[in-house]
C-alpha positions as CSV (number, residue, x, y, z in Angstrom):
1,X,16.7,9.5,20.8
2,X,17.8,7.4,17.9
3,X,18.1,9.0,14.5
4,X,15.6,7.7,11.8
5,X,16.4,5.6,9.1
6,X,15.9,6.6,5.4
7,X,12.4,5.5,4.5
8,X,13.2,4.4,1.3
9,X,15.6,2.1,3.8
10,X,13.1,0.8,5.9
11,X,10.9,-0.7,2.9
12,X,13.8,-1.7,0.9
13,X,13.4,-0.1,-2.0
14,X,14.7,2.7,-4.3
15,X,14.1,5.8,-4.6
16,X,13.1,5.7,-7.6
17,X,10.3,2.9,-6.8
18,X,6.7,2.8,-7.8
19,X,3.6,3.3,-5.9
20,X,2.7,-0.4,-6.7
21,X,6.3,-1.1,-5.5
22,X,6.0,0.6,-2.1
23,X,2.7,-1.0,-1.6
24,X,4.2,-4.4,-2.3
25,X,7.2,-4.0,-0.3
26,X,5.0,-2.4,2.9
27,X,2.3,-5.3,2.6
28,X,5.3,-8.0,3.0
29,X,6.6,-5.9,6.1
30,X,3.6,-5.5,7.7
31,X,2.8,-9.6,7.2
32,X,6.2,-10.1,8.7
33,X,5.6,-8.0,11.7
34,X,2.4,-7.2,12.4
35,X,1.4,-7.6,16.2
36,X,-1.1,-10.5,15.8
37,X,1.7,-12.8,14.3
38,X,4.0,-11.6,17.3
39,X,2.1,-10.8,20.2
40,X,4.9,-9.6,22.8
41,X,7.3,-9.0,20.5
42,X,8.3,-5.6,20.6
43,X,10.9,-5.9,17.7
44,X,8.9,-6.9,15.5
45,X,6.3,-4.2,17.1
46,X,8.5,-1.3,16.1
47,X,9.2,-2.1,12.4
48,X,5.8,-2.4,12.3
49,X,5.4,0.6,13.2
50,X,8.8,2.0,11.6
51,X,6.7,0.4,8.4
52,X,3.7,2.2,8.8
53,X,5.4,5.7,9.3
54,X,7.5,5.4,6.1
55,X,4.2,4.0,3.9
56,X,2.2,6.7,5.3
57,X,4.7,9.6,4.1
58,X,5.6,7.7,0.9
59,X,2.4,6.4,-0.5
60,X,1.6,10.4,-0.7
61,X,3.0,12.0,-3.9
62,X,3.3,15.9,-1.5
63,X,4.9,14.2,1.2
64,X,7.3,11.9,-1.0
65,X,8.1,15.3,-2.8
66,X,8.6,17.2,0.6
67,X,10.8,13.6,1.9
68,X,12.5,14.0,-0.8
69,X,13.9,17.3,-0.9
70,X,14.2,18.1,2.9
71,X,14.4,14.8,4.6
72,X,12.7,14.1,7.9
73,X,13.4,17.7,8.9
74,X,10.0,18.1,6.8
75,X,7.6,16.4,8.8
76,X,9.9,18.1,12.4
77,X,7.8,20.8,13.8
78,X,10.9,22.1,15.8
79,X,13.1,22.0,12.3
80,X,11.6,25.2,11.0
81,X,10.1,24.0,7.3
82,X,5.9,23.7,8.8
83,X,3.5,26.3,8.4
84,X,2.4,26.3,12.4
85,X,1.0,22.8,11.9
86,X,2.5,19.2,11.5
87,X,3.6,18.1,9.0
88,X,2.7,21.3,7.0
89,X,4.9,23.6,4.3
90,X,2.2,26.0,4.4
91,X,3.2,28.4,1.4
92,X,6.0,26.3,-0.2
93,X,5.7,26.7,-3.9
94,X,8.4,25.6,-6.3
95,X,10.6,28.6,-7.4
96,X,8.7,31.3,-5.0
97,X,10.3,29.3,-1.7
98,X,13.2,28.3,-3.6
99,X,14.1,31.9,-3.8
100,X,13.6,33.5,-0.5
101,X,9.2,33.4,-0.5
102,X,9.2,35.9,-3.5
103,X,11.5,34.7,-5.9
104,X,10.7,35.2,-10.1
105,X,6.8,34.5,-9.5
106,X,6.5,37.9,-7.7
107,X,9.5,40.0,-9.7
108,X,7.5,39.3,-12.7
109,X,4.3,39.7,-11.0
110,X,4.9,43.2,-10.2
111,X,6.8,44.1,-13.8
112,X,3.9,42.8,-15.9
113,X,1.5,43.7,-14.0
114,X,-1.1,41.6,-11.4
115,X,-0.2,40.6,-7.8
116,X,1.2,37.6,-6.2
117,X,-1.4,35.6,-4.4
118,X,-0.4,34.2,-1.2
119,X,-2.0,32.0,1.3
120,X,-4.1,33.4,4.1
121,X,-2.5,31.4,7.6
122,X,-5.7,31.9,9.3
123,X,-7.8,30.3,6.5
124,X,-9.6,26.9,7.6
125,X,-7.2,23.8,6.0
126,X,-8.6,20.3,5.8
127,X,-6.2,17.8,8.3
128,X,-4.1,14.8,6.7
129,X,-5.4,11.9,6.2
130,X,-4.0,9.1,8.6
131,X,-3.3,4.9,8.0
132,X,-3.7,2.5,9.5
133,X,-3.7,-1.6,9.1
134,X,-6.2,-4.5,9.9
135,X,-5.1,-8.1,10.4
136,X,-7.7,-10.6,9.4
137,X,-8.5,-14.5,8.0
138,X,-9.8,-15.2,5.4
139,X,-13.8,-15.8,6.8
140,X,-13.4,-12.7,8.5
141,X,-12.6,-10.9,5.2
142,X,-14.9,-13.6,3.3
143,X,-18.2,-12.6,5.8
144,X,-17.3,-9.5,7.5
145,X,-16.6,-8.8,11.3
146,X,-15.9,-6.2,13.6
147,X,-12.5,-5.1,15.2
148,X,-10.9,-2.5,16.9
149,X,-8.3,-0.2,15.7
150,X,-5.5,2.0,17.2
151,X,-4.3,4.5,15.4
152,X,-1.9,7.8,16.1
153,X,-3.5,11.1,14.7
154,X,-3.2,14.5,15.6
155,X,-6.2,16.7,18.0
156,X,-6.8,19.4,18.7
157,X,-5.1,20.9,21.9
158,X,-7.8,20.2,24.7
159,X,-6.6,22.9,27.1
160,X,-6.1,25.5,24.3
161,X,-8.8,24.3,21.9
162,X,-6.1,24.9,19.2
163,X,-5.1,28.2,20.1
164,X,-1.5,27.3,21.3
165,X,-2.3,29.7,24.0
166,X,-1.9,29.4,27.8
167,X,-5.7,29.6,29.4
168,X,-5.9,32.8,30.2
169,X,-3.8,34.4,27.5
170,X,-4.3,35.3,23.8
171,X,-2.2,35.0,21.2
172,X,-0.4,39.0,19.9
173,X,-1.2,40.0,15.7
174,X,1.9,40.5,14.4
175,X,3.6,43.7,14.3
176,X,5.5,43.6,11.2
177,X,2.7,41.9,9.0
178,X,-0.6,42.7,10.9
179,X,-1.5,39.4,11.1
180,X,-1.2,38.4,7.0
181,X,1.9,36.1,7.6
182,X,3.6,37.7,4.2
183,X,5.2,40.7,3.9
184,X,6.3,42.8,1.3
185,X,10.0,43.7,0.0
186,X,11.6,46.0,-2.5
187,X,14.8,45.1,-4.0
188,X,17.1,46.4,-6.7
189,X,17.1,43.7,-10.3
190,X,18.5,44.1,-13.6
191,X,15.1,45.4,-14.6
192,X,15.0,47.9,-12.0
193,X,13.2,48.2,-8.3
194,X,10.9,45.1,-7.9
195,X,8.8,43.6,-4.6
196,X,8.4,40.4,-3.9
197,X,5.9,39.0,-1.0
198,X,7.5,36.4,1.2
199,X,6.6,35.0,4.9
200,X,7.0,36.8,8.0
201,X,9.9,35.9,9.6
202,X,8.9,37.4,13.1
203,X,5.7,35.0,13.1
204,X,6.9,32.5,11.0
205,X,4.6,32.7,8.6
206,X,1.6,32.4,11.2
207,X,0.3,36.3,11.5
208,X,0.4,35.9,15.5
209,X,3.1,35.7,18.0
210,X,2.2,33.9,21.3
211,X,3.8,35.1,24.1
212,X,2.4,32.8,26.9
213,X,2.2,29.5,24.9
214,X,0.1,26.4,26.2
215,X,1.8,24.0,28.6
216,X,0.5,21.1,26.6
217,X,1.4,21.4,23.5
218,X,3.8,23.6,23.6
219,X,2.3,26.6,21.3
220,X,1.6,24.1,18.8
221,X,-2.2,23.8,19.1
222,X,-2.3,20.3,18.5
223,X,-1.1,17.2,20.6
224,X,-0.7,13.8,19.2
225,X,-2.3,10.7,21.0
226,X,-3.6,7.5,20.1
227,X,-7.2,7.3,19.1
228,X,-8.9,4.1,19.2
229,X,-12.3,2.7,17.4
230,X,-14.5,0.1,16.3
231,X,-14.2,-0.6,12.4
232,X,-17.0,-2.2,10.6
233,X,-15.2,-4.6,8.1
234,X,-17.4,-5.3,5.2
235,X,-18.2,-8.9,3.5
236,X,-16.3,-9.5,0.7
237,X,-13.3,-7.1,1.4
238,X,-10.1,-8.4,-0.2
239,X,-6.7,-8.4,1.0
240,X,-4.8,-4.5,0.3
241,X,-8.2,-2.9,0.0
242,X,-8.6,-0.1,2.6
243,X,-12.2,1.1,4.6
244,X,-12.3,4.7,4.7
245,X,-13.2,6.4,8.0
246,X,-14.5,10.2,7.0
247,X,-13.3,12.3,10.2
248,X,-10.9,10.5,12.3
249,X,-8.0,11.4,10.5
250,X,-5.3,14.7,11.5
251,X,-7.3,17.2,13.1
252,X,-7.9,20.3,10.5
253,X,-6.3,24.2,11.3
254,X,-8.7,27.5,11.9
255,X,-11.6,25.5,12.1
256,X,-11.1,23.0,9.2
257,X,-12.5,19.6,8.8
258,X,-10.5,16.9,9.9
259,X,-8.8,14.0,7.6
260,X,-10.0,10.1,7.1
261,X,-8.7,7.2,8.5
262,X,-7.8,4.6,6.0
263,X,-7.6,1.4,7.2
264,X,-5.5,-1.1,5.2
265,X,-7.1,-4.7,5.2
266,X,-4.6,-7.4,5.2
267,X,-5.7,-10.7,4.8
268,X,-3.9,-14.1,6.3
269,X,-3.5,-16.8,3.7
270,X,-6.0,-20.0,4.3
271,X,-4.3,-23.3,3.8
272,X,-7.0,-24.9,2.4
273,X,-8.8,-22.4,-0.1
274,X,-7.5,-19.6,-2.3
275,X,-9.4,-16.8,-3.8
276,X,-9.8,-14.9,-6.7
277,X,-12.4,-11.9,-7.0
278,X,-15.6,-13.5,-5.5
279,X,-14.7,-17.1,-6.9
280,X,-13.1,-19.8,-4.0
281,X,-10.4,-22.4,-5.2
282,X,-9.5,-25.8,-3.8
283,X,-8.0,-29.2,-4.6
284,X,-9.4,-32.6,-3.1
285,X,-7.6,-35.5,-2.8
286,X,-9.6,-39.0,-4.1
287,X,-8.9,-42.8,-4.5
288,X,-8.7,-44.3,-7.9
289,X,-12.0,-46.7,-6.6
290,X,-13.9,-43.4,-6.2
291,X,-12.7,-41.8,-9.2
292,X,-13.4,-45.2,-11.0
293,X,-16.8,-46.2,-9.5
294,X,-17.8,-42.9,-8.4
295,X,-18.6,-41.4,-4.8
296,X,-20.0,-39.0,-2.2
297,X,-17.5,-37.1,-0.8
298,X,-17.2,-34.3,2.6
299,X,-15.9,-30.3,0.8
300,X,-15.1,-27.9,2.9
301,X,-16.4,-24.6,2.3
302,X,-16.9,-21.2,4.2
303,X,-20.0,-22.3,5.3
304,X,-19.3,-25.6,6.3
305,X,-18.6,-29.7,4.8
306,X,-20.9,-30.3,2.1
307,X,-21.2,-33.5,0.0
308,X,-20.6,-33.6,-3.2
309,X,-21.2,-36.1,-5.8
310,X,-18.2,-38.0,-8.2
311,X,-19.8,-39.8,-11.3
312,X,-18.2,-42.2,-12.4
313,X,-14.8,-42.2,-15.1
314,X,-13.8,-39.2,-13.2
315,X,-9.8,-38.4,-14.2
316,X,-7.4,-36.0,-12.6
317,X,-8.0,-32.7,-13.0
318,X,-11.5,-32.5,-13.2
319,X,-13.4,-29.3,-11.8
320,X,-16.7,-29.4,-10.2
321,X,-18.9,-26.3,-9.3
322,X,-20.2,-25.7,-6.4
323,X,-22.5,-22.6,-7.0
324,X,-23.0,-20.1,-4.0
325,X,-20.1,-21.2,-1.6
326,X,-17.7,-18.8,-2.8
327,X,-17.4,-14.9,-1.4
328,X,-20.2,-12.6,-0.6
329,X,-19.9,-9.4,-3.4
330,X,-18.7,-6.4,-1.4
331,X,-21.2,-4.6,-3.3
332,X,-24.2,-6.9,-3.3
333,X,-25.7,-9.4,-5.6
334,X,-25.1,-12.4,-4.0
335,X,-22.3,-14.7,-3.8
336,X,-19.4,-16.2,-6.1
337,X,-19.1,-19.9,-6.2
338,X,-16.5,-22.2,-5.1
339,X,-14.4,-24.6,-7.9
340,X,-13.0,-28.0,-6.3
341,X,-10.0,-29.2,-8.5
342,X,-9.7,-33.2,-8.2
343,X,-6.4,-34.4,-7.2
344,X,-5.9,-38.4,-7.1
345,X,-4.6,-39.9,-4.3
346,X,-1.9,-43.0,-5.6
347,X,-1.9,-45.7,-2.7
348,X,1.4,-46.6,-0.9
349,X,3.0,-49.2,1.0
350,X,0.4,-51.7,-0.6
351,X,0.5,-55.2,0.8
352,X,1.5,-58.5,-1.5
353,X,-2.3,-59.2,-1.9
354,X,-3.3,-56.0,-3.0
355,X,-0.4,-55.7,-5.6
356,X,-1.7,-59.1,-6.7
357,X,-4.8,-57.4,-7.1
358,X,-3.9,-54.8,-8.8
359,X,-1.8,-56.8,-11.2
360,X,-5.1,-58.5,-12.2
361,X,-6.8,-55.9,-12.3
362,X,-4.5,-54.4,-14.9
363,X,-4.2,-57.7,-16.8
364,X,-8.3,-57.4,-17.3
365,X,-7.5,-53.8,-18.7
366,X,-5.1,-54.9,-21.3
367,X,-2.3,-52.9,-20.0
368,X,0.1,-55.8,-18.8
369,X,-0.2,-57.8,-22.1
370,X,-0.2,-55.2,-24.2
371,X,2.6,-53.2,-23.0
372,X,0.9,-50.2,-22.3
373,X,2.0,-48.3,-19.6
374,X,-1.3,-48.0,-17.9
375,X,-2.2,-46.6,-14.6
376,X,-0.7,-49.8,-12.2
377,X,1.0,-51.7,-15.0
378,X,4.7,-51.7,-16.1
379,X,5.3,-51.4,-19.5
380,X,7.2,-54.4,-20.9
381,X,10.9,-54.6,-22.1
């Protein structure tokens, strides 16, 4: 199996980079690679995917701190640092892991008076939350849609219903801490005797030893596997914004609830409009006659071409308002409205007779005798 790169690596940035900083180095990764842009391309399919993994760890201050300090071993079942579940530090606490499980928390704990509280392994813990991203244009984003999603998350063990068990076969209390996961030491200080409370090291921490474990996942309880759904993507959703999904994230430990699924909604640029908030932008091109005399002219919007009406005199640069075609409000209350920016179209490759013409015309303005440089004229020497 090839060795993972640093994640900091894989989104180019430091280590010392912001959470806007990761985002913005992620979104342009996932643009460059997603699937849709490359069906078939498997290259582009695993930085995707290489992308997502290192976001997912990163964009969460506990796991960045974990990443951090222990590498990928942290999120490694098999490297020793998880609580029974994935991903998991169970009772890591600053100083009290640092050193040994009890460390100065406890020593002063039991001098001073009090007790060192530990975690219970067998209470119910809430599962991580998992990501996920959504490719979409810009009407789907502008009008909502529906699409399906495939995301990895972890379950619940079917054939051990989390128990890590073979069917059958139950899992042992622990001996040496009766099924607390923490034990309790007494060791010589400067100040005299002191006990400290630290984790099992017969059950790891996880108050049971399993004997017979489950086939399927291997003692662990859970499996991972790729759940797919339909997501409901709401009108008006904007590019980087993300639809939570309550309960279809990790699966949770002793019975607890399971995480979201946050899907990330990336939008693809449109090559006609731009958008800001709920407001659409555009430019559109017109002659100097129908800036001049005036005109109807074809927009496009979301909904369709419209006409829209040019007085006459119009110059370059002129914004018209066209209320109601922009985007929907994501939270209601109607619709933005779309701005069209006029752009003026110079004619080329004219013909002798039309430069003629337009040298007339010009004269009749004043701008050839005058030496003005007006809009067809030359200005004189």
């Amino acid at each position: 199996m090839a060795e993972k790169r640093d994640y900091y690596e894989v989104l180019g940035v430091d280590k010392s980079a912001t959470q806007d900083e990761l985002k913005k180095a992620y979104r342009k990764i996932a643009k460059e690679n997603h699937p849709d842009q490359h069906p078939g391309d498997k290259a582009c399919e695993e930085r995707f995917k290489e992308a997502n993994e290192a976001y997912e760890i990163l964009s969460d201050p506990d796991k960045r701190q974990k990443y951090d300090q222990f590498g990928h071993a942290a999120f490694d079942p098999s490297a020793g640092y998880g609580a029974g579940d994935f991903g998991g530090f169970g009772g890591f606490d600053g100083f009290d892991d640092i050193f040994g499980g009890g460390g100065f928390g406890d020593i002063f704990s039991s001098i001073f008076g009090g007790g060192a509280q530990t975690r219970n392994p067998n209470a119910p813990r809430r599962g991580d939350d998992v990501r996920a991203t959504l490719n979409i244009s810009f009407e789907e984003a502008a009008f909502g849609c529906e699409k399906e999603v495939t995301a990895p998350r972890i379950e619940t063990c079917p054939d051990c219903k989390g128990t890590g068990c073979a069917p059958g076969t139950t899992a042992e209390t622990c001996p040496d801490c009766h099924g607390s996961g923490t034990v309790r030491t007494t060791q010589r200080t400067p100040f005299g005797m002191a006990q400290s409370t630290g984790p099992c090291q017969k059950c790891r921490g996880s108050g049971k030893i399993i004997h017979q474990p489950c086939k399927t996942c291997r003692g662990m309880g859970k499996i991972r596997r790729n759940h797919k759904l339909t997501v409901k993507v709401p009108a008006g959703i904007d590019d980087g914004q993300a639809i939570p999904i309550s309960g279809c994230g990790n699966a949770g430990a002793n019975g607890g609830p399971a995480g979201d699924l946050l899907v990330g909604v990336i939008v693809r640029p449109h090559p006609i409009f731009e958008r800001e908030g709920t407001s659409v932008y555009m430019e559109q091109e017109i002659s100097y006659a129908q800036a001049a005399l005036g005109a109807e002219v074809e927009i496009p919007t979301l909904d369709g071409k419209v006409k829209l009406t040019i007085p006459e005199g119009t110059q370059p640069g002129a914004v018209f308002r066209m209320r109601g075609r922009g985007i929907p409000s994501l939270r209601g209350g109607g619709r933005g409205d779309q701005f069209v920016s006029i752009k003026m179209a110079v004619p080329r490759n004219l013909t002798g007779t039309q430069k003629e013409l337009l040298r007339q015309f010009a004269a009749s303005m004043g701008e050839l005798d005058s030496g003005k440089s007006g809009l067809f004229g030359k200005k004189k020497r």
